[in-house]
C-alpha positions in Angstrom: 31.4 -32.8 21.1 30.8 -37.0 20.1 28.5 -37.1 16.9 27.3 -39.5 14.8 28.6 -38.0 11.3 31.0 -40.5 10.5 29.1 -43.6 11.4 25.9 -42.3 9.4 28.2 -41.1 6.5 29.7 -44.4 6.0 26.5 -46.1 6.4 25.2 -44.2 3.7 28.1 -45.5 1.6 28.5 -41.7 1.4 32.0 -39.5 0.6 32.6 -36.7 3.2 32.7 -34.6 -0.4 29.6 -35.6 -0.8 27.9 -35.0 2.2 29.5 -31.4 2.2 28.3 -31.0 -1.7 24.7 -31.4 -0.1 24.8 -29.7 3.4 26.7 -26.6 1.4 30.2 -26.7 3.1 33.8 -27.7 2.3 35.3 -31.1 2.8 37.3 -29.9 5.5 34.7 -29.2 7.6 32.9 -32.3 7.5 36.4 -34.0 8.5 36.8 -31.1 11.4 33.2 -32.9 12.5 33.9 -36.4 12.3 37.1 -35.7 14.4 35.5 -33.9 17.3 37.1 -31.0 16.5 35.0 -29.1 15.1 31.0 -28.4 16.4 28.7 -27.8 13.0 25.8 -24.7 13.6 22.5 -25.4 14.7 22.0 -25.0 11.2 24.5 -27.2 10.0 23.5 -29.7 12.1 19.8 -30.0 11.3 21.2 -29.9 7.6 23.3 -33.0 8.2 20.7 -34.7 10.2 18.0 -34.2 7.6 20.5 -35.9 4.6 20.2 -38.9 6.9 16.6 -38.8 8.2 17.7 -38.6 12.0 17.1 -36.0 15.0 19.5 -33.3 16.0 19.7 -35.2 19.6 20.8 -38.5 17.3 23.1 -37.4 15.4 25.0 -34.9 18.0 24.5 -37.1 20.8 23.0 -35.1 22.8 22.0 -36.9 25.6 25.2 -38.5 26.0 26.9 -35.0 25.7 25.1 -33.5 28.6 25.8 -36.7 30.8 29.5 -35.9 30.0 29.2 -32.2 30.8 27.0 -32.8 34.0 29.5 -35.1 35.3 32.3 -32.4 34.7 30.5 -30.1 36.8 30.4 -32.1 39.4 33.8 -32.5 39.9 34.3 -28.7 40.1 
């Protein structure tokens, strides 16, 4: 799933260390993120959204996401 966790990270002049330090998680994970590879909890998400004063559908991309999805489905 696209996100916005990279680009607000390095905005922030933030480490991926240190965003994991705050949102309670390990450095790995915060790469898995940024890399698409990985899609955070709810909870985890609303975590990392609040250290950068955004909305959950901002920072995961929602709308985007569903345009993607929908337009899968539509070729099924």
């Amino acid at each position: 799933m696209k996100n916005k966790v990279r680009e607000l990270r390095a905005a922030a002049g933030m480490t991926q260390q240190q965003l994991a330090d705050l949102v309670h998680v390990s450095s790995r994970t915060i790469i898995s993120i940024e890399k698409e590879q990985y899609n955070p909890s709810l909870l985890l998400a609303y975590r990392i959204a609040l250290v950068f004063g955004v909305s959950l559908e901002e920072l995961c991309c929602l709308e985007e996401n569903k345009e993607l999805e929908d337009k899968e489905y539509e070729n099924i």
